[in-house]
N, C-alpha and C positions, 0 to 999 in steps of 0.2 A: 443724522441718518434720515433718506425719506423716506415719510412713511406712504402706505398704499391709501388708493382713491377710499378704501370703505375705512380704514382707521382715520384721513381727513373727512370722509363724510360722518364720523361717528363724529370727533370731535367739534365741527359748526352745529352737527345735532344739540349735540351738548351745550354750547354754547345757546342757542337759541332757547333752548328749554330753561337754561338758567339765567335768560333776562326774563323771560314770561311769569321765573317765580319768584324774582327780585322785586318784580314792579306790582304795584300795588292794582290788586284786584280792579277797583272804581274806576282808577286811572287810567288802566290798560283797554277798559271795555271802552271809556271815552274817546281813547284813541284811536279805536276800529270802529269806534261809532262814525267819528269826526274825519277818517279818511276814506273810510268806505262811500259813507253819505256824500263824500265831495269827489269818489273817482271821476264822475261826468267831467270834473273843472282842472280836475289833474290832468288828466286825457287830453282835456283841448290844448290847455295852457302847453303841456309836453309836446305836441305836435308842432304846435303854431310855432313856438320856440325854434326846434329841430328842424324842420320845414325851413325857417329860414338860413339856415347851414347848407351852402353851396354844395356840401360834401357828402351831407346825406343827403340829397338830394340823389344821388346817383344811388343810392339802395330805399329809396322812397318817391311813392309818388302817392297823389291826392288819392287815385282810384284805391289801390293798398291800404291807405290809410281808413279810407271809408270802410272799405269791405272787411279788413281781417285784422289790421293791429291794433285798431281803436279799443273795439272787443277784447282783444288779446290782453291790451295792456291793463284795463280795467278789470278783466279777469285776477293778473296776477296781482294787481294791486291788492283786492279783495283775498286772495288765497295765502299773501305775506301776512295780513294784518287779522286772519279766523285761524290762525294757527291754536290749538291751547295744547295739544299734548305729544307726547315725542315721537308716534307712528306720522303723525299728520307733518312734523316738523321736519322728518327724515322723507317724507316722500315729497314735500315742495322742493328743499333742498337736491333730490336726486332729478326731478325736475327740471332746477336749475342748469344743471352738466349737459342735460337735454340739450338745453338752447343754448348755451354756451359752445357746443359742439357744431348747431346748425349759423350759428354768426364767424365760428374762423370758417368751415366751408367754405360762405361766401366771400369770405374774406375782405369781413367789415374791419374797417381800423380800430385799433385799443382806443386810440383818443378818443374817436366817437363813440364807443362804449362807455367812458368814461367822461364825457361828457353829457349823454342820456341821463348814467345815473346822479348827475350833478343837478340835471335838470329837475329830475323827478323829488332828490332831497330838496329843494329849495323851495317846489311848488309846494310840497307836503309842512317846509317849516312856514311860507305863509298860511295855508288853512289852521295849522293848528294854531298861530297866531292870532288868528279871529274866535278861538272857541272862548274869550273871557275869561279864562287863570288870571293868577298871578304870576308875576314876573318867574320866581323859581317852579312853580308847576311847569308855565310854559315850557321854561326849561328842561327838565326832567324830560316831558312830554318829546319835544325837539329831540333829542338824546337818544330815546327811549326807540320811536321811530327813524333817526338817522341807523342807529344798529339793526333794527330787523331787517331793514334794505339793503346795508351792506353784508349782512352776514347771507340771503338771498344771490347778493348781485359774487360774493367772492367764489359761490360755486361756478357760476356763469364763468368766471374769467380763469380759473381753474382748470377749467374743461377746455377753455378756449385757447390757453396757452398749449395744454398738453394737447392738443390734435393738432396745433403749428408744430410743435417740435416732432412729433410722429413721421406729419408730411417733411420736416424738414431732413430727418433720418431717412427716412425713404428718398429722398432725393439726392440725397449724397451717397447713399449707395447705389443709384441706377447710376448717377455721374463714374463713382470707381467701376464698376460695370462697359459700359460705354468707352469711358474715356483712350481706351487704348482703341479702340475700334475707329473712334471721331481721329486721333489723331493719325490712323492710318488713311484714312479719308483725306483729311487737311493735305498731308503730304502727296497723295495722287493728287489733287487739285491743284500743288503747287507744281507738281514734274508736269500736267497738263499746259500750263501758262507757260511753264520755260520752254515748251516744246513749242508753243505757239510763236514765241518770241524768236526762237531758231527759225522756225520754217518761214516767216516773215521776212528775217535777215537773209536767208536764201533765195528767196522771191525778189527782195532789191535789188539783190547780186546781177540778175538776171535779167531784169526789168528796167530800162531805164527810166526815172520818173516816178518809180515807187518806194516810198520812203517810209521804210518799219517803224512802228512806235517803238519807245525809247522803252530801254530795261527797267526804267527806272518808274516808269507808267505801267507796270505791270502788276499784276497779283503778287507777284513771289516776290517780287522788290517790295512792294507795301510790307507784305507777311515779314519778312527778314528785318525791314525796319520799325514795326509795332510789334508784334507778335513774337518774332524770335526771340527780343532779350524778355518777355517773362517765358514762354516754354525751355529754352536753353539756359536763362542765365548770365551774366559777364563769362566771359573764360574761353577760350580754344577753340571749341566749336563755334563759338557762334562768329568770333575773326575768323577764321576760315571760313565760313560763309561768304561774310562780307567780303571777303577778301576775293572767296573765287565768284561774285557775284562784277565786281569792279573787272577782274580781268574778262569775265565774260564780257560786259560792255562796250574795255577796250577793243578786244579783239572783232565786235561787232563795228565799231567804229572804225577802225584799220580798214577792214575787206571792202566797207563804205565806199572807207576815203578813196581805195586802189578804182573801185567804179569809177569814181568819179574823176578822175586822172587820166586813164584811159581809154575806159569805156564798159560796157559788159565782156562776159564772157562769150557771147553770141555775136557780139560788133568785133571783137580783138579775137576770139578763138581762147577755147579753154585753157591751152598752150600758154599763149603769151599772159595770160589770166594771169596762172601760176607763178610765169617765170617773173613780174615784175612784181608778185607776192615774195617768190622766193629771195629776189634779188634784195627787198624792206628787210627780210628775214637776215642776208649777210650782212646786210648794214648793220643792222642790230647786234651783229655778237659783236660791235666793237665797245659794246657798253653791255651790263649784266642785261643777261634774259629776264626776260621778266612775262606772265599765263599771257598776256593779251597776246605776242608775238608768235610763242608758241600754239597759241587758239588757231591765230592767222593759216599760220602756213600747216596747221592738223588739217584745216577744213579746205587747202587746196590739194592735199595729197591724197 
């Protein structure tokens, strides 16, 4: 079962509080000594890093960095590692969800979040590597520090997941919204291009030397060949498309060809147009009819 943002913000509370009581007093102050005292080199080291990432490069730049994150991030360094009691641990934490909410806004990439915080643990396990322990203090220490940054950085991405999937909810419901509307649209736009295509094939008819682009170079020809089979589907409707898209063609192709045999309807007279339409027309019933023939001799009568 999920639980709500303040039952997860109780329990990282919790969680934080109970590594601060785990670890040993001396220890712990060493380690806000030894990170704080070195955010200056945490700071640079994390920029110069990340700076060189092609990727952040596009949500950073030198002026930014100078003027507001350098700050920023030495701030939060210092406010993860002066934690000691659980008001102060629940309000860095809540904190957190803050900025976790303003990075999906701009919608920084996970990776690069997750690569920042990669950054900033590894700058922190070298410092604390120069503080002179021994091998298991280091350790401990290493540990000790790799947890308070992730239990920080998990509100961050918490927040950050949930305000994509918010936005992503709201966008599937404008899409169910919209969608019958777009599709009403799409369809005028397609009876717009067939109608163009017609009036074209009319213009040829009449024209000699003017030659309509092909159905097949059209909007609705593309549309029927990408688009149809995912809004339709395989099945009935979308053959009958196809199908009454080809005998349009044909029949566009016939009235062509009759130009071109005898001439326009302006050179031969509307008359004779027809009748050597009509006369393809009897030829043809001696084998089945088939839309182009009947297109033919609809658009002389």
């Amino acid at each position: 079962m999920l639980r709500s943002r303040e039952e997860r913000l109780s329990r990282r509370t919790d969680a934080f509080v109970a590594l601060l009581d785990d670890t040993d007093a001396t220890l712990m102050d060493t380690i806000r000594a030894t990170v704080i005292g070195s955010s200056d080199k945490i700071v640079e080291s994390f920029y110069a890093t990340l700076m060189g990432n092609p990727e952040a490069a596009t949500y950073l730049s030198h002026a930014l960095v100078q003027t507001r994150l350098r700050a920023a991030l030495g701030r939060w360094l210092g406010q993860v590692f002066s934690v000691r009691s659980a008001e102060e641990a629940a309000t860095l934490l809540r904190a957190q969800e803050a900025v976790g909410a303003i990075h999906a806004r701009v919608e920084m990439p996970l990776c690069l979040l997750a690569q920042a915080a990669r950054i900033i643990r590894r700058v922190i396990t070298e410092e604390l590597g120069r503080a002179g322990w021994d091998g298991i203090t280091t350790a401990n220490a290493v540990r000790i520090a790799d947890d308070l940054v992730d239990l920080a950085i998990e509100g961050m991405n918490e927040a950050y997941l949930g305000d994509l999937m918010t936005s992503a909810r709201r966008q599937q419901a404008l899409q169910l919204v919209t969608a019958g509307h777009a599709f009403a649209l799409e369809c005028e736009r397609m009876r717009t291009s067939l109608f163009q295509w017609h009036r074209g094939v009319l213009l040829g008819l009449w024209r000699q030397g003017v030659t309509p682009s092909p159905l097949a170079a059209t909007d609705i020809a593309l549309w029927v060949t990408h688009r149809a089979p995912l809004t339709l589907g395989d099945g009935p409707q979308l053959d009958a498309l196809r199908a009454g898209m080809a005998a349009l063609e044909r029949a566009g192709a016939e009235l062509l060809g009759t130009r071109e045999a005898i001439g326009t309807p302006t050179e031969v007279g509307l008359a004779a147009f027809c009748s050597t339409a009509a006369s393809s027309r009897r030829c043809s019933r001696r084998r089945p009819a088939c839309p182009a023939s009947m297109a033919a001799s609809s658009a002389c009568s």
